[in-house]
C-alpha positions in Angstrom: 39.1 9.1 104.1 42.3 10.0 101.7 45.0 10.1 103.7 47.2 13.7 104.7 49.9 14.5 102.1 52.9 14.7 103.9 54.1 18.6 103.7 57.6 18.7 101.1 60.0 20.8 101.7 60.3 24.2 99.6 62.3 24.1 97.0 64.7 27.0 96.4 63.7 28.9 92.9 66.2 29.4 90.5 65.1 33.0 90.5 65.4 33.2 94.7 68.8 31.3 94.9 70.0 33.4 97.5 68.8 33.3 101.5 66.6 36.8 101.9 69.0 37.5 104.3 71.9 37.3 102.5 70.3 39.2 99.5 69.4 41.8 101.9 72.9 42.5 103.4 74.2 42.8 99.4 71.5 45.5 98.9 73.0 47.2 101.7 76.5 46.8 100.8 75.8 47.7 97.4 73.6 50.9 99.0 76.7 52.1 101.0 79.2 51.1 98.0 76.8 53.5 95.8 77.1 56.7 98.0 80.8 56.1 99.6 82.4 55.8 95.7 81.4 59.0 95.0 82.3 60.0 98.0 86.0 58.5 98.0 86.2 60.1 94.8 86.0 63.4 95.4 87.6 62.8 98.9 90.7 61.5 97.1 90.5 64.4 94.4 90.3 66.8 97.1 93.7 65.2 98.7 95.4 64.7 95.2 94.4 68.5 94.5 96.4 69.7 98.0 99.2 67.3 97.5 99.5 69.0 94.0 99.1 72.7 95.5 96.4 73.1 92.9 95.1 76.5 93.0 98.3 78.0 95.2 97.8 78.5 98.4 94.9 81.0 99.2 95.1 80.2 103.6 94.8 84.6 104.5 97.9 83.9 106.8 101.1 81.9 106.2 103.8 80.7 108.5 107.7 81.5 108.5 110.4 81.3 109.5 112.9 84.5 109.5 116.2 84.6 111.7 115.3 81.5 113.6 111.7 83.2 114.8 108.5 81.9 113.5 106.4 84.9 111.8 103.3 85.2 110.7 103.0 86.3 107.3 99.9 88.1 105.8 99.4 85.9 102.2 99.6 88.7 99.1 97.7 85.5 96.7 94.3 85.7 98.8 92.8 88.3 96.6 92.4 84.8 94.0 89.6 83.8 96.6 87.3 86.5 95.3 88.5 87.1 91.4 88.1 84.6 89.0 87.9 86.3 85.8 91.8 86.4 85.0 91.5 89.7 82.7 93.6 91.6 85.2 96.2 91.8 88.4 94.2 90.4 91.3 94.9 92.8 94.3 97.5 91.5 96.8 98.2 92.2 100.6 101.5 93.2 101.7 103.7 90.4 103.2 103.5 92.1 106.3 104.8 89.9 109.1 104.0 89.4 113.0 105.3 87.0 115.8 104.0 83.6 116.1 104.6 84.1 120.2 103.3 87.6 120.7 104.8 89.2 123.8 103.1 90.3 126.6 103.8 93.8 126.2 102.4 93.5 122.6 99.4 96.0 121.7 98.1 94.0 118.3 95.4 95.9 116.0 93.9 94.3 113.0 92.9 97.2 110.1 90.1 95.2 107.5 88.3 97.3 104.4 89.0 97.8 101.0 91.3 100.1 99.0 91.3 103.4 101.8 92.2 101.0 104.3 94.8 99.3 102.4 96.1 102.9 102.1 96.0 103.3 98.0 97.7 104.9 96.2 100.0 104.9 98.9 102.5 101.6 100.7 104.0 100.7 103.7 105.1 104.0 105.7 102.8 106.3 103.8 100.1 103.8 105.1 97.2 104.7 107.8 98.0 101.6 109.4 101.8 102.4 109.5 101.2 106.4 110.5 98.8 105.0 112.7 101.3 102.8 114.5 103.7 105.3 114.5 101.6 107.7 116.5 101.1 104.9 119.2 104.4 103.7 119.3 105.8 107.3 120.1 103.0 107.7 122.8 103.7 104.4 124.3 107.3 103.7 124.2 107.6 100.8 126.5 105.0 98.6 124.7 105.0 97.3 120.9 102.7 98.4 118.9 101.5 96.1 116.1 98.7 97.7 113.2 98.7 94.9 110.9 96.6 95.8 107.2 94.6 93.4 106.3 92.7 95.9 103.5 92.4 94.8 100.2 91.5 96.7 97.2 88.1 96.2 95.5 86.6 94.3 97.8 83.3 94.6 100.2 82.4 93.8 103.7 82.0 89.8 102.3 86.0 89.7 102.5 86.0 91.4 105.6 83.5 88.6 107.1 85.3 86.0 105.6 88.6 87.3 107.0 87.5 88.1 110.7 86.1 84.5 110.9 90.2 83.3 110.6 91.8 86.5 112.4 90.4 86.0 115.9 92.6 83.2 116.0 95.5 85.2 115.6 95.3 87.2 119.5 94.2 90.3 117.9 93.9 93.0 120.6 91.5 95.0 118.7 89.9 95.3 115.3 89.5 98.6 113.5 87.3 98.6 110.2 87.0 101.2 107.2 84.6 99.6 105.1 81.5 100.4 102.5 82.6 102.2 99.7 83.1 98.8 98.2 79.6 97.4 98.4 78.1 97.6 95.0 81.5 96.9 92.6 83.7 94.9 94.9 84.4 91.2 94.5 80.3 90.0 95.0 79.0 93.0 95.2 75.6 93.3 93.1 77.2 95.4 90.4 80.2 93.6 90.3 81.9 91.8 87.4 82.7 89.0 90.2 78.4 89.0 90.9 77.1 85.9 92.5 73.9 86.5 93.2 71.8 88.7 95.3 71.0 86.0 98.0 74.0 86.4 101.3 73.4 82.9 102.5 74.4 81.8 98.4 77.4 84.0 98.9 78.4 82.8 102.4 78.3 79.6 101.6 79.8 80.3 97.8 83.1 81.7 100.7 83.1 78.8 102.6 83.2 76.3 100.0 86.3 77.9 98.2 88.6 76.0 101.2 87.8 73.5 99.3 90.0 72.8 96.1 87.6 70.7 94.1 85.2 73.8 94.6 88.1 75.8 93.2 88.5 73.1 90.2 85.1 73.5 89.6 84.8 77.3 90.1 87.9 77.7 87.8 86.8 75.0 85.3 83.2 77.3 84.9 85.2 80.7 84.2 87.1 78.8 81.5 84.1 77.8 80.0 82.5 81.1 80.0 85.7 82.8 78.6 85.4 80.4 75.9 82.1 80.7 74.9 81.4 83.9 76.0 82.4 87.5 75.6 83.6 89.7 78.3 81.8 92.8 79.6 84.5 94.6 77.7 88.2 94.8 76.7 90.0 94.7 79.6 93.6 95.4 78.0 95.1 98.4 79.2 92.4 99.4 82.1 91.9 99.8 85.8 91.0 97.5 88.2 88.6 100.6 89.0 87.1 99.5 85.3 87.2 96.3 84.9 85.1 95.7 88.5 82.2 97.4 87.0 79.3 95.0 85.3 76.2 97.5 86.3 76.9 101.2 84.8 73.8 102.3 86.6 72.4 101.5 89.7 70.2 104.5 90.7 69.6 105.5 94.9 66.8 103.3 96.5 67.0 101.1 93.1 66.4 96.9 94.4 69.8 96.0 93.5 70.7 99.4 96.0 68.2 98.0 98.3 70.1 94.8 98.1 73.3 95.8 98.6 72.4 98.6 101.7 70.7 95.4 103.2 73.8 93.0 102.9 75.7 95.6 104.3 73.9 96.1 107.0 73.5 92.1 107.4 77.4 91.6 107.3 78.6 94.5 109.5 76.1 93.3 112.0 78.0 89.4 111.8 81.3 90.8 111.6 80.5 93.1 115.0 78.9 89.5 116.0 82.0 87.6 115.5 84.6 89.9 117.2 82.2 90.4 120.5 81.7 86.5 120.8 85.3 86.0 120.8 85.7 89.1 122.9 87.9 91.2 121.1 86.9 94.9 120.9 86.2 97.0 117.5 86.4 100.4 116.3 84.6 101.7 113.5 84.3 104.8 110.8 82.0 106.2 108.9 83.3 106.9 105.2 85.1 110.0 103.6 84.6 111.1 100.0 85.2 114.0 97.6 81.9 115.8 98.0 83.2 119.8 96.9 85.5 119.0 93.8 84.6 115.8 91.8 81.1 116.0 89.7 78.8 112.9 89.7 79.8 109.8 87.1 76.4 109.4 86.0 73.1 111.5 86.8 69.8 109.6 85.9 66.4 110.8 85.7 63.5 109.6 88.0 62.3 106.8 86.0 58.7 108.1 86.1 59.0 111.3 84.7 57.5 112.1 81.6 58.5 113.7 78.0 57.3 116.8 78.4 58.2 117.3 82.0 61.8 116.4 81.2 62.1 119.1 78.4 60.6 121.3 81.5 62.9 120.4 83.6 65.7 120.6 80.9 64.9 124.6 80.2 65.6 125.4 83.9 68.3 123.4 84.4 70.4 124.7 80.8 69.3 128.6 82.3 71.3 127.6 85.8 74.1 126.2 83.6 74.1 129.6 81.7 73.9 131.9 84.8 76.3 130.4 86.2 78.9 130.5 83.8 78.2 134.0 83.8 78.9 134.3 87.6 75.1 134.9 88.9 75.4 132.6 91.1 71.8 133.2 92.9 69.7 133.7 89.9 71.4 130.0 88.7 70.6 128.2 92.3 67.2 129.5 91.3 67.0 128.1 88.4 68.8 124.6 89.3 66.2 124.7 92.6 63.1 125.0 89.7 64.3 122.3 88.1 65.5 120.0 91.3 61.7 120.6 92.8 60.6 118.9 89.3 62.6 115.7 89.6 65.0 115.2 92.7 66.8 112.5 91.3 69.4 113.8 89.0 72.6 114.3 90.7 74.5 116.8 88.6 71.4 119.1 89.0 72.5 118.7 93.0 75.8 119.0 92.3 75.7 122.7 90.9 73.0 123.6 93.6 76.3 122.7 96.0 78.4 125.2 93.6 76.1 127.5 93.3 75.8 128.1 97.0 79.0 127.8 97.9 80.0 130.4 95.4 77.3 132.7 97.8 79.0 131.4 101.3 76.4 129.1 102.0 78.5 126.6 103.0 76.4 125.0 105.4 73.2 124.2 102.6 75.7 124.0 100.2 77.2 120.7 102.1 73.5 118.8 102.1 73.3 119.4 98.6 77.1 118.3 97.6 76.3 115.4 100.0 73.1 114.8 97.8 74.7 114.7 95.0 77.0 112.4 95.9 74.5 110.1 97.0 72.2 110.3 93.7 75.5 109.5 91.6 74.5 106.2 89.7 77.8 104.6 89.2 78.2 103.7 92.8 81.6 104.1 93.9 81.3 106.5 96.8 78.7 105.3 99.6 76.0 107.1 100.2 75.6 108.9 103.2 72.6 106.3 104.5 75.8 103.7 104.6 77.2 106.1 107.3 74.2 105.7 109.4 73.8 102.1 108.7 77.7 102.2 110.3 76.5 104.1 113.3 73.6 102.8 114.0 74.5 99.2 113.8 77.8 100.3 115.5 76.1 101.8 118.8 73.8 98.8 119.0 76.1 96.4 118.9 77.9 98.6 122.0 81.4 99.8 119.5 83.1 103.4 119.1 82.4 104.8 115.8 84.7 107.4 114.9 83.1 110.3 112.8 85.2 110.1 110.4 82.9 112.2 107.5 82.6 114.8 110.5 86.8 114.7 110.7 87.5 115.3 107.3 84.5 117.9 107.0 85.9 120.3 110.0 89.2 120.0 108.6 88.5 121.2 104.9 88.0 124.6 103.4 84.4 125.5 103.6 83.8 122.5 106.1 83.2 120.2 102.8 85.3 117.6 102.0 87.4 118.2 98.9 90.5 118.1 96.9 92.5 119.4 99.8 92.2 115.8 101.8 91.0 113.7 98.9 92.9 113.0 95.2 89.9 112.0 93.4 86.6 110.6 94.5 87.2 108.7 97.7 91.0 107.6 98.5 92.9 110.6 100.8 96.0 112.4 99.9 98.7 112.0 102.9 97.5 114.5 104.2 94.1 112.8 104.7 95.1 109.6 106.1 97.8 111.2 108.5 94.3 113.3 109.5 92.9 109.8 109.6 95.4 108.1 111.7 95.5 110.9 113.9 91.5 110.6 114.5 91.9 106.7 114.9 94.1 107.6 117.9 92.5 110.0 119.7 89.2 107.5 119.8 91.4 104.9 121.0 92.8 107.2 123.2 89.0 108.5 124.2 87.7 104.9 124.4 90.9 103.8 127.0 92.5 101.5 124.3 95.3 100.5 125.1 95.6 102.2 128.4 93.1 104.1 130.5 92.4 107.6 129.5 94.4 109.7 132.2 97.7 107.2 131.5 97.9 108.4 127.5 101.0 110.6 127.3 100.4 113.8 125.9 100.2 114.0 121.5 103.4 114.9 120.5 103.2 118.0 117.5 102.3 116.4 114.1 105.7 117.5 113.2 107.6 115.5 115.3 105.0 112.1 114.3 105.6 113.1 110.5 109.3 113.0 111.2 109.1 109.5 112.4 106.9 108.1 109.5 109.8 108.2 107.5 107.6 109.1 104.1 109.4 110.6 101.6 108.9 112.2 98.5 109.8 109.2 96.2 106.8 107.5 99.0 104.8 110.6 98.0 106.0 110.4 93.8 105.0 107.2 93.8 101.1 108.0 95.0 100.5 110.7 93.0 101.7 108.6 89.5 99.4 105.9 90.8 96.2 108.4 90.8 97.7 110.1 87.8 97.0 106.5 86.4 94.1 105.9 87.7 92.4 109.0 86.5 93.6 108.7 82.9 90.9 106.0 82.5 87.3 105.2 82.8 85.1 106.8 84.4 87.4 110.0 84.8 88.1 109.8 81.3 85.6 108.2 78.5 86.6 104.6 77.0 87.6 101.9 78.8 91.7 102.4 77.5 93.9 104.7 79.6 95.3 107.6 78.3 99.2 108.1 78.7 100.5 109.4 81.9 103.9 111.5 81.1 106.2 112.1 83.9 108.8 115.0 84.0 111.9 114.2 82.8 113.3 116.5 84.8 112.6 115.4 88.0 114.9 112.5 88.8 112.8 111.1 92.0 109.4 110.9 89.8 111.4 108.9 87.0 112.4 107.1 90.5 109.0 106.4 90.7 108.0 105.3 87.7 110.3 103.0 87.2 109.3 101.2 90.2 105.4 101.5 89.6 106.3 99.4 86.6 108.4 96.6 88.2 111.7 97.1 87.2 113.0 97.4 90.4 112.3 96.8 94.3 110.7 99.6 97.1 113.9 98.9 98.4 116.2 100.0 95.8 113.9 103.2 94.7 114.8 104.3 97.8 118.1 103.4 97.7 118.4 105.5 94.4 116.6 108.1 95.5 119.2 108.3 97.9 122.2 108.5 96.1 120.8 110.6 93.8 120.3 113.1 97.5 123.9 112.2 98.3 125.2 113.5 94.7 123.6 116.5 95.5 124.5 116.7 98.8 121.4 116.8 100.1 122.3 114.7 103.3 119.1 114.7 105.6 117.1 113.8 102.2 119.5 110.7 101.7 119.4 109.8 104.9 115.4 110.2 105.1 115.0 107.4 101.9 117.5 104.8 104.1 115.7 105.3 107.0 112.5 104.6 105.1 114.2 101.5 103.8 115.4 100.9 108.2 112.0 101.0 108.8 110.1 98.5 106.8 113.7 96.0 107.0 115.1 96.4 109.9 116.7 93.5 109.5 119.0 94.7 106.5 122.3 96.0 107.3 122.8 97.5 103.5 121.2 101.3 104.9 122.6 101.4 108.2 125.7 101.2 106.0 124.8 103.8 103.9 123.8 106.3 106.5 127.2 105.5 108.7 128.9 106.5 104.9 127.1 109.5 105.1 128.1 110.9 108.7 132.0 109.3 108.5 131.7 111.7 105.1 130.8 114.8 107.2 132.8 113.7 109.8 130.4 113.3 112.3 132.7 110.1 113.5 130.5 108.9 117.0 126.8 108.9 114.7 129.0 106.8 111.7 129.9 104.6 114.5 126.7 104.2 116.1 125.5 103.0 112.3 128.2 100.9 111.8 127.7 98.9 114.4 124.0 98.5 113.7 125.0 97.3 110.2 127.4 94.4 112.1 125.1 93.5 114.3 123.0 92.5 111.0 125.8 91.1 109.1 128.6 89.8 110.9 130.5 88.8 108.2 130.6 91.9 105.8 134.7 92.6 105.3 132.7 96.5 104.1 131.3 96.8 107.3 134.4 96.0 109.6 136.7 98.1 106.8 134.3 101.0 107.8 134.3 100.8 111.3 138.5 100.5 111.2 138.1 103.9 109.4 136.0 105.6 111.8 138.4 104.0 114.3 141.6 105.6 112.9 139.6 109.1 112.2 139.0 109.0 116.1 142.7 108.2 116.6 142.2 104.8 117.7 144.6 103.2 115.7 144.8 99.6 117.6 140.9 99.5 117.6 140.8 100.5 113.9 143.6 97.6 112.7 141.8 94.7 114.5 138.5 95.7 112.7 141.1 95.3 109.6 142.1 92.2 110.4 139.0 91.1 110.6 137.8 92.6 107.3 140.6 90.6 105.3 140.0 87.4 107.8 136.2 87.5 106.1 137.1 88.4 103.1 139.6 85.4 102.7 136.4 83.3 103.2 133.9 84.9 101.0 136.3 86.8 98.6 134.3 90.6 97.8 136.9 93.1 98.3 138.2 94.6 95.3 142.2 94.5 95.1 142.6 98.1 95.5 140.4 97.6 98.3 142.3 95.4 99.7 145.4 97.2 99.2 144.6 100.5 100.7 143.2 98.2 103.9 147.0 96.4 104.2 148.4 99.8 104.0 146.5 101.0 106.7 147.3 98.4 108.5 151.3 98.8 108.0 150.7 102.2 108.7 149.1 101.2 112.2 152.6 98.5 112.7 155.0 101.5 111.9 153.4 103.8 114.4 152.9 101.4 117.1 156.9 100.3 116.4 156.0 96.9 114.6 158.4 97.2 111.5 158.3 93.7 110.5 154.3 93.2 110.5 154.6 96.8 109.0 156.8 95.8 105.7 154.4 92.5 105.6 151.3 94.4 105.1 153.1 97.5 102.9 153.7 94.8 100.8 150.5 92.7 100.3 149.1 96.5 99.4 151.4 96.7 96.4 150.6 93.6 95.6 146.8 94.1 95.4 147.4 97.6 94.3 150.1 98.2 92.3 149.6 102.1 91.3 149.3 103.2 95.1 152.1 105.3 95.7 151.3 106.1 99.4 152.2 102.6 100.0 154.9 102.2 97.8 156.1 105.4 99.6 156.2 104.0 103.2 158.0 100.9 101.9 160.6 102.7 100.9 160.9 103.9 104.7 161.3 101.0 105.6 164.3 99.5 103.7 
């Protein structure tokens, strides 16, 4: 029997060197090391990128610091979240500020939409938002009234969902949103030169990732490519933003990009309703105003199914209407229009002259539907149709939020009851007229809803005289609005081609060259109205000068510059207890101004107050001696003053002092020289 091999131990392969457990735990590590180094990466990119401020800072709200107080400041570089292209001005909020540490008597209200909402053509006083808070603020003294505007021009209800997401964070009392005008050409929207896509959970998330700034390395890194390689839509040099938004010419009603839109829409309005009721802050929406009576469809397009010979049908009847009624037969031409409307329904200047037609007979009632119609069937898309005001209603009234009928405001307020030229410039942004109608409709839901305060504690509404009067809006405010549409229409689609046409100003008219000087950035909203002002003051045109400082008051409070001014004006007509009262809200600003104390010495000595009127004086040459910005004549006539002051009150030595430091600093003044000679 052979005898049992002893077993040998296993020898270790040279290609198995390595325990299985140990070459296991490497596969690991070298797993992990595979994913986390890519990871690392773009972690560190991402920090490298924020240390580096790549991108600027596109956060919706800042933090600052003014006076010692910590602000909130609304960021005018957020519009770069949603334009990419580069080809022109991105639109910017206004710096607006509001406390950090919001009082308890503080009534805050957040405004969100697009361009109406933002209050173009218009800024700052001539605002909804600021008529709006002026209304309030008269009706409720005792409280602070905060509208902050958040609108932003040429943007959609996807900047309004991305912005309400970050602005319940911010103790918003309320939310008030004009939106949906913007939905096919603002910033996403599906005729958009900024299009994404058609799919909202693509957009959503393209919004959320744009925190990021390796998503905005990559974004930006793309639209250089493009502009490399590719052509734009069109020249952009010289045009609107109106324009340049536009990538779809034509998007006819019920069309699938229409359908697409409508349905986001819809989709985001419901969210944004979503978002402010989980978070339990109440809202306040509109429907949507437009020019319906006085501005023709862009573009008319022709049901797509119609045939040749139906078209040259239709075409007879509708040239015949055209001819009756330039001719003034104004029935026989609806006729006509209605022949050729009953053939295809689609074509919106067709609908448009039915409007005319009947108006022209004092139908105003069927001649509405069909204005409204038109409207609705105009192919370039920048006015809403009216479906977008039901969407607004119904979504509104499900969701359990006030909807103010704001279609139905400007309708009973208009000739004929149709919307028109009298409340809107051009095809959708009011006049000031309109949006003081529009604040004044805002309020009174409020008001109806118990915003605020219960219903029965509202004070009564003032006139809309005495509100006007507090808005401060002036006719530089207004100047500037109506170059800015006079701009606007000079281009595509008022105008053919893409280039706008020159807009001429009158030469004659001092405030409008006021304005256009400022429309083109060559100088500050403050100092327009600070010109505007002295050109009032040359003409003595006092409550005008004083109306452009208080405009100034108003938005700066904190400047002392036009409480000066205005004290300058009363101390002039020698109203001497109102030039005080100014004077001594300009110190209270600037307590070191050697102008300020120098004016309130003058009022001083005009009162006959000569003791009170040399210490200001004194100190206007103390300051001055530290921050030297008195003129030597200045200065002279102030140390003559002042010796004037000693020789009344008996102080002949501090008198002859003084006489002569004012020859000294102003040689040629013989009224000092004079009273020297007294005194030898």
């Amino acid at each position: 029997m052979a005898p049992k091999s002893k077993k040998q131990p296993e020898k270790k392969s040279k290609d198995n060197p390595v325990p299985s457990e140990l070459n296991t735990a490497r596969k690991v590590i070298f797993s992990v090391t595979l994913v986390l180094v890519p990871v690392l990466f773009f972690v560190f990119l991402e920090a490298g990128l924020r240390i580096f401020h790549y991108g600027g800072n596109l956060d919706l709200i800042l933090k600052k610091n003014y006076g010692g107080r910590e602000y909130y400041q609304l960021n005018p570089d957020v519009g770069r979240r949603y334009f990419t292209g580069g080809q022109i001005a991105v639109p910017q909020l206004f710096e607006e500020v509001f406390p950090v540490h919001k009082s308890s008597n503080t009534y805050r209200i957040f405004l969100l939409g697009g361009s109406t909402a933002a209050g173009f053509p218009f800024e700052l006083n001539a605002r909804v938002s600021s008529l709006l808070e002026d209304r309030l603020q008269v009706l409720f003294p005792e409280k602070t009234i905060e509208v902050v505007n958040f609108g932003l021009s040429a943007v959609n209800s996807y900047t309004v969902l991305d912005f309400i997401q970050e602005l319940v964070h911010y103790q918003p009392d309320l939310f008030l949103i004009y939106m949906g005008h913007n939905e096919f050409y603002g910033a996403l929207g599906v005729g958009s030169t900024e299009y994404l896509g058609r799919n909202r959970t693509v957009i959503k998330t393209y919004l959320k990732l744009e925190h990021f700034k390796t998503f905005l390395l990559l974004r930006n890194g793309i639209a250089g490519l493009q502009s490399l390689f590719h052509a734009g839509p069109k020249e952009t040099s010289g045009e609107t933003l109106m324009a340049y938004v536009v990538r779809k010419k034509e998007i006819p009603y019920d069309s699938p990009d229409y359908k697409t839109a409508r349905d986001n829409f819809k989709a985001n309005l419901k969210e944004i309703l979503e978002i402010a009721k989980r978070h339990k802050i109440p809202a306040v929406t509109s429907t949507l105003v437009c020019n319906l009576k006085d501005l023709k469809p862009f573009v008319s397009v022709f049901y797509p199914k119609i045939n040749k010979t139906e078209k040259e049908e239709w075409s007879r009847y509708y040239h015949n209407g055209t001819v009756y009624f330039k001719q003034g037969k104004f029935g026989e031409a609806f006729r006509q229009f209605l022949t050729a409307y009953q053939m295809d329904s689609t074509y919106a200047d067709c609908a448009f002259l039915m409007g005319k037609s009947l108006l022209f007979q004092n139908k105003n009632r069927t001649a509405r539907y069909y204005f409204r119609r038109a409207a609705d069937l105009d192919a370039l898309r920048f006015r809403a149709s009216a479906e977008f005001n039901r969407i607004i209603s119904d979504v509104s009234h499900q969701m359990g939020v006030p909807v103010v009928k704001m279609d139905s405001v400007f309708n009973a307020s208009s000739p004929h009851k149709i919307t028109g030229n009298g409340l809107i410039f051009e095809h959708l942004h009011p006049n000031f007229k309109g949006y003081f109608l529009m604040a004044k409709a805002f309020a009174q839901e409020l008001r109806k809803e118990s915003f605020i305060a219960p219903e029965s504690e509202w004070k009564a509404a003032l006139p809309d005289s005495e509100i006007r009067q507090v808005s401060h809006v002036t006719p530089l405010d207004l100047k500037i609005g109506a170059l800015r549409i006079r701009k606007l229409m000079s281009g595509w689609p008022f105008k053919s081609g893409f280039e706008r046409g020159e807009v001429l100003i009158n030469p004659n008219d001092p405030i409008e060259k006021i304005a256009w000087i400022y429309d083109n950035h060559r100088i500050s909203w403050n100092q327009a109205h600070f010109e505007a002002a002295s050109y009032y003051e040359n003409q003595k045109k006092w409550r005008q000068a004083i109306d452009d400082y208080q405009a100034v008051i108003k938005i700066r409070p904190d400047d002392y510059f036009p409480f000066l001014k205005i004290g300058n004006i009363y101390l002039h007509r020698q109203k001497f207890d109102l030039a005080l009262q100014y004077y001594r809200e300009a110190q209270r600003r600037n307590t070191a101004s050697p102008f300020v104390y120098a004016k309130l010495a003058t009022v001083y000595l005009a009162k006959r107050e000569g003791e009170a009127g040399y210490r200001f004086f004194q100190k206007a040459i103390e300051y001055d001696s530290k921050r030297p910005v008195l003129k030597p004549q200045e200065k002279g006539i102030i140390f003559y003053y002042m010796g004037l002051i000693d020789m009344q009150r008996g102080r002949p030595d501090n008198a002859r002092t003084e006489l002569n430091l004012s020859v000294q600093n102003f040689p040629g003044y013989g009224k000092a020289a004079a009273l020297l000679e007294k005194l030898k």
